[in-house]
TIDOSE-488630 format. One line per field, with one value per residue (C-alpha): x, y, z. Coordinates in Angstrom, 3 decimals. Example, Ala and Ser with C-alpha at 12.3 -4.5 7.8 and 13.67 -1.06 7.14 Angstrom:
BEGIN
px	[12.300|13.670]
py	[-4.500|-1.060]
pz	[7.800|7.140]
***
This chain:
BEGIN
px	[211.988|210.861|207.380|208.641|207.903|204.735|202.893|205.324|204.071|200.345|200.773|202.046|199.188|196.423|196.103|196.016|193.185|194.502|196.708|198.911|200.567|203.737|201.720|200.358|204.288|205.777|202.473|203.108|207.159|206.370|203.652|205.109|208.354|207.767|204.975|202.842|199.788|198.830|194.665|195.579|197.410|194.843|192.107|194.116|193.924|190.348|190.197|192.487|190.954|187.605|189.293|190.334|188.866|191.131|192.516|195.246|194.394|197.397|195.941|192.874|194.951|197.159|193.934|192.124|194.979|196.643|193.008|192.137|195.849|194.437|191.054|191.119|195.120|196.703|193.924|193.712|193.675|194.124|190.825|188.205|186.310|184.362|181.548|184.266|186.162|183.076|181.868|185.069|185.082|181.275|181.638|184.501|183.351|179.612|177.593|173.821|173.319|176.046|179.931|181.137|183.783|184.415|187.693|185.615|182.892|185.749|187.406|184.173|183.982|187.830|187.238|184.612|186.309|189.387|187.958|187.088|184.072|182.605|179.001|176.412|175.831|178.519|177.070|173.607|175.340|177.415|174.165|172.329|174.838|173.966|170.157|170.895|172.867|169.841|166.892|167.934|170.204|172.302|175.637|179.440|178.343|175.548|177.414|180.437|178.410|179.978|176.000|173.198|169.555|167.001|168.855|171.159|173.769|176.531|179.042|176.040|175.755|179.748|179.565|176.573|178.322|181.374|179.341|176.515|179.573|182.201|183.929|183.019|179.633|177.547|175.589|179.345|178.132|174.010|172.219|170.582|167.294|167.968|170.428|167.659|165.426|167.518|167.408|163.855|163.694|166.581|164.455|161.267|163.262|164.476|161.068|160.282|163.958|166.238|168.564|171.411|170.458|172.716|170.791|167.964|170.023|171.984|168.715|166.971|170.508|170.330|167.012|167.424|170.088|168.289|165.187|167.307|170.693|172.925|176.027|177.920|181.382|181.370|184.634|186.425|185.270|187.599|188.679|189.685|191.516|193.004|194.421|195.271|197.853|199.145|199.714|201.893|203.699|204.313|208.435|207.891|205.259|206.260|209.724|207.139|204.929|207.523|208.771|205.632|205.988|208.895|208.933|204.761|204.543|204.928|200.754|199.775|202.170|200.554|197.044|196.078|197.617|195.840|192.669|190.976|192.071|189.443|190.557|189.215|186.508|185.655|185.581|183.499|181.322|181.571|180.433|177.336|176.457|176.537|175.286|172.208|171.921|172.301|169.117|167.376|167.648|166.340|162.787|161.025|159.485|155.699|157.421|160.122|156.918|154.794|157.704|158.256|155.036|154.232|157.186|156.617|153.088|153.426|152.403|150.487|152.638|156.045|158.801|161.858|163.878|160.698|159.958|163.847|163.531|159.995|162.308|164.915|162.822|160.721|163.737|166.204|164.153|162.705|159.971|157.817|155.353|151.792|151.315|153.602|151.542|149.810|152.806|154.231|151.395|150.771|154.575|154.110|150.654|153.280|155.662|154.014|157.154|158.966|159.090|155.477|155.693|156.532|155.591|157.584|160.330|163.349|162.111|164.946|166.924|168.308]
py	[140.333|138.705|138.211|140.564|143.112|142.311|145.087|148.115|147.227|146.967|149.949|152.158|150.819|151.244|155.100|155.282|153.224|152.551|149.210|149.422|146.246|147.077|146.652|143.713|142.515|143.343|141.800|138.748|138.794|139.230|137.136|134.049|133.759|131.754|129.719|130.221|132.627|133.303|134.138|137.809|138.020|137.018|138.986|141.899|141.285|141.279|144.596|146.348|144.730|146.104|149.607|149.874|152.193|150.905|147.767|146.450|142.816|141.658|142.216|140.516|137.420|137.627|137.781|135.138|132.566|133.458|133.461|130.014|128.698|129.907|128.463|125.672|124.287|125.341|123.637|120.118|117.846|120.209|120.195|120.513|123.104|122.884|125.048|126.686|127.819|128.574|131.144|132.645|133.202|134.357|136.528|138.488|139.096|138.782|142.325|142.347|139.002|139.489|140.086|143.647|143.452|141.607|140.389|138.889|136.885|135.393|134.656|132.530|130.526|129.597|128.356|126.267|124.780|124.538|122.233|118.611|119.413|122.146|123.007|123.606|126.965|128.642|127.632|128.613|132.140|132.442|131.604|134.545|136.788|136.336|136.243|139.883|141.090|139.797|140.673|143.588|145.199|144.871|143.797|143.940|142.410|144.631|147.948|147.223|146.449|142.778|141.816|143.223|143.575|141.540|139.866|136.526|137.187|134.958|135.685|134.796|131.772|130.928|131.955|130.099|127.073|127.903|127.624|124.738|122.229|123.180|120.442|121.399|121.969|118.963|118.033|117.957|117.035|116.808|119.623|120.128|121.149|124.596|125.125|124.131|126.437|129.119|128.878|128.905|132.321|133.541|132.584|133.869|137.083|137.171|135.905|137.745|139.096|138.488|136.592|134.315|131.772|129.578|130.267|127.828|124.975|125.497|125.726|122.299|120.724|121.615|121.085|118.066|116.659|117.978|115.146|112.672|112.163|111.262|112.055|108.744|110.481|110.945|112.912|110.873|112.160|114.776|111.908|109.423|112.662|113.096|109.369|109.266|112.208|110.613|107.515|109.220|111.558|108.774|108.023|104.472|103.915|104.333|101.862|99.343|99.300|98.266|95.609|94.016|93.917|91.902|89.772|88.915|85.484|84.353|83.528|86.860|88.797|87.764|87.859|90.057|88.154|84.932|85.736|89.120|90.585|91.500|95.043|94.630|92.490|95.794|97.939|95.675|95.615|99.833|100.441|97.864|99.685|102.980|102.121|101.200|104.386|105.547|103.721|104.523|108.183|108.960|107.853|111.125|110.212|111.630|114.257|115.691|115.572|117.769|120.356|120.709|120.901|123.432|125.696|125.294|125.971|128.728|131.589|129.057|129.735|128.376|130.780|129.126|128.029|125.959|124.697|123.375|121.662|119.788|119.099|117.694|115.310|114.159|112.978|111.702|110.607|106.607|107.189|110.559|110.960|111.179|114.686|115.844|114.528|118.083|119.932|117.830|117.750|121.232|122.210|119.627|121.593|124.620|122.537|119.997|119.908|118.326|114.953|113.288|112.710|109.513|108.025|104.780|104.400|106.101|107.857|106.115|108.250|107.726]
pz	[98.136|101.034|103.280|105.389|102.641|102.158|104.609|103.947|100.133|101.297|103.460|100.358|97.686|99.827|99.928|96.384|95.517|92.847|92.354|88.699|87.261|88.588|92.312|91.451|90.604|93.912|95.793|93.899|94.631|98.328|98.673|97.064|98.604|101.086|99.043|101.866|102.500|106.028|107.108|108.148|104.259|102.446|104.487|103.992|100.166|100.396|101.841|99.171|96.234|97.815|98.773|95.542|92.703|89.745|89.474|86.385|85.104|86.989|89.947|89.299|88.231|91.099|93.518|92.114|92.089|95.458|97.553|95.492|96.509|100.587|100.454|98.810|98.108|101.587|103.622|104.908|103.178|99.899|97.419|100.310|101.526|104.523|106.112|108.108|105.060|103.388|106.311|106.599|102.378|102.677|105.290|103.897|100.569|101.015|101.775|102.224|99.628|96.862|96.613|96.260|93.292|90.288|91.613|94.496|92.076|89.917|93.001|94.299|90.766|90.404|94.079|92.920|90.004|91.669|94.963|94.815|97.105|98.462|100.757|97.818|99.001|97.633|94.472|95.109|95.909|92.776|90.971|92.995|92.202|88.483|89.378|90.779|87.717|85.334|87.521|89.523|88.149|90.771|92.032|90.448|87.376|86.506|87.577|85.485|82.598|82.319|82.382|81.382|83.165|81.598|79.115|78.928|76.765|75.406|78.638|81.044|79.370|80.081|83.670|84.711|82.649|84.638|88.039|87.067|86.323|88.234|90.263|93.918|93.219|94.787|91.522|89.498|86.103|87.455|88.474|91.392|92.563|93.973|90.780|88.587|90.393|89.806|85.603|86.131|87.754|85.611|82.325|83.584|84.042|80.423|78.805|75.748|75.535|72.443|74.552|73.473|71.730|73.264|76.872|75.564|74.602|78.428|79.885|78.371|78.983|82.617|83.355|81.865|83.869|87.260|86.122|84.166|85.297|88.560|89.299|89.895|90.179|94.552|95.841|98.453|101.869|103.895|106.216|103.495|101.713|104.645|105.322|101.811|102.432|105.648|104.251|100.785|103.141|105.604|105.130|104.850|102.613|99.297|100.351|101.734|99.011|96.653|99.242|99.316|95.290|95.477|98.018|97.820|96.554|92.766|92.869|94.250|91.637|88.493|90.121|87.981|84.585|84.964|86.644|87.813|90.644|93.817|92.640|89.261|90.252|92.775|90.091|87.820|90.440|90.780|87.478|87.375|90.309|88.194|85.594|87.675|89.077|85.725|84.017|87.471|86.810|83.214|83.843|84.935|87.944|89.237|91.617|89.023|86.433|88.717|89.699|85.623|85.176|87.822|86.663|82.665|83.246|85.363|83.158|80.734|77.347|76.151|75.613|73.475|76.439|77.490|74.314|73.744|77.090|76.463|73.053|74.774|77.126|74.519|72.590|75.481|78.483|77.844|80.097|80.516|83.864|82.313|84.381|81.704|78.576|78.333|77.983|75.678|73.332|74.177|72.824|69.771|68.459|68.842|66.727|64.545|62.208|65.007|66.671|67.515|71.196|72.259|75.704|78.173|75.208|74.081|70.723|67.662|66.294|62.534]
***
């Protein structure tokens, strides 16, 4: 089956509204032959996966992988994408704030965790479209009953995982303000609710590493992605590379044996630097202190996600603003079985 098949297949699903397994096959069969998937393909995928009323599981698969194959695999260099690519995803799947199928939200986090880098914003809107589900009501996730309103359950707690550390995202393994922001308002939605416990150990985590960690890990920028392809696909680079090995002299070959290299010494000099930026980082500085302390203190009392993220500062971060002594003494009157608070030092652990 070739390319060429591809719209007479279209053409024939689409009326139904309905796309079986056995659609999702010959999609797949036309789709992939040529390894390629073209703009006006993949917006036409779009609009059946939205037209439809039923969808098989093999659809869902096949629309997830061959949309993250056009965003993020077919573009250039592969791995990145940019605010174009993000506007033309947005737009096509985005209706009045949130995405308008299932399909079309698992579709948004495989792209992020498929891309080396992409504009933080398509995070912030996966996040919202959980916010929605939780607070509202609203959106795919609420109306197919995948999520429920006012509670985090256990599969809430994988998807925002799912989102918060996925590669492209521009904290990677930190979390950034806005993202942070975001599992405030989701746990002041949920206060009082017998939600997951698992949500309050995500929550402290992720607060946590909004205040106390840094993301040293930096994707190479689109233009050195891009002259790193150039150069591999270049004819003559692999064949020179391995000419220089050979015919370099006998001092510069063994470099590396009887002395460090500049490479190594880079790299030596790459991790100091992170591990700087590191130690920087876990102090809780005045302005982090005062945005905790305005949030935590919002509606005066500690629910359980609160309390496991005061836990989780007082025990990890070496040195604690003063503007959040009250809380912290607040949550250990709470909790006087636990940990006395410790202030400027790392608290021992046995």
């Amino acid at each position: 089956m070739s390319d060429a098949d591809l719209p007479q297949i279209l053409a024939r699903i689409a009326p139904q509204r309905r796309i079986t397994a056995e659609d999702a096959l010959a999609v797949r069969r036309a789709l992939f032959s040529d390894m390629n998937i073209s703009a006006i393909e993949a917006e036409t995928l779009i609009a059946l996966d939205e037209a439809a009323q039923e969808r098989a599981p093999e659809w869902n698969e096949l629309f997830v992988e061959a949309l993250t194959d056009f965003v993020v695999r077919q573009q250039h260099p592969p791995g990145y994408v940019d605010e174009d690519g993000a506007d033309w995803l947005m737009k096509l799947i985005e209706r009045d704030g949130e995405v308008r199928t299932e399909s079309e939200l698992d579709l948004l986090v495989h792209v992020l965790e498929t891309a080396e880098s992409a504009p933080q914003r398509l995070t912030d809107f996966a996040l919202k479209q959980v916010k929605d589900a939780v607070q509202n009501g609203e959106g795919p996730l609420a109306r197919s009953g995948r999520l429920q309103k006012g509670l985090i359950t256990a599969a809430e707690v994988d998807l925002l995982k799912r989102i918060l550390y996925s590669a492209g995202g521009d904290g990677n393994v930190a979390i950034t303000r806005s993202e942070a922001e975001a599992l405030f308002d989701l746990n002041d939605a949920v206060r009082g609710q017998p939600n997951d416990p698992s949500w309050n150990t995500l929550f402290a985590r992720a607060i946590g590493a909004a205040v106390m960690t840094v993301s040293t890990y930096q994707a190479p920028s689109r233009d050195e992605a891009a002259r790193d392809e150039a150069w591999l696909n270049a004819p003559e680079s692999m064949a020179s590379f391995v000419g220089r090995m050979f015919t370099g002299s006998r001092r510069g070959a063994f470099d590396g044996v009887f002395g460090p290299s500049a490479d190594v010494r880079d790299w030596e000099a790459q991790n100091a630097r992170e591990d700087a930026a590191i130690a920087a980082a876990e102090p809780i500085t005045s302005d982090e202190a005062a945005w905790l302390s305005e949030r935590i203190g919002r509606d005066g009392q500690f629910d359980p996600a609160e309390r496991a993220l005061i836990a989780f500062l007082r025990e990890e971060s070496p040195e604690i603003d003063t503007v959040l002594a009250p809380l912290v003494e607040q949550q250990h009157a709470d909790d006087p079985e636990g940990p006395a608070p410790v202030f400027g030092r790392r608290r021992s652990i046995a």
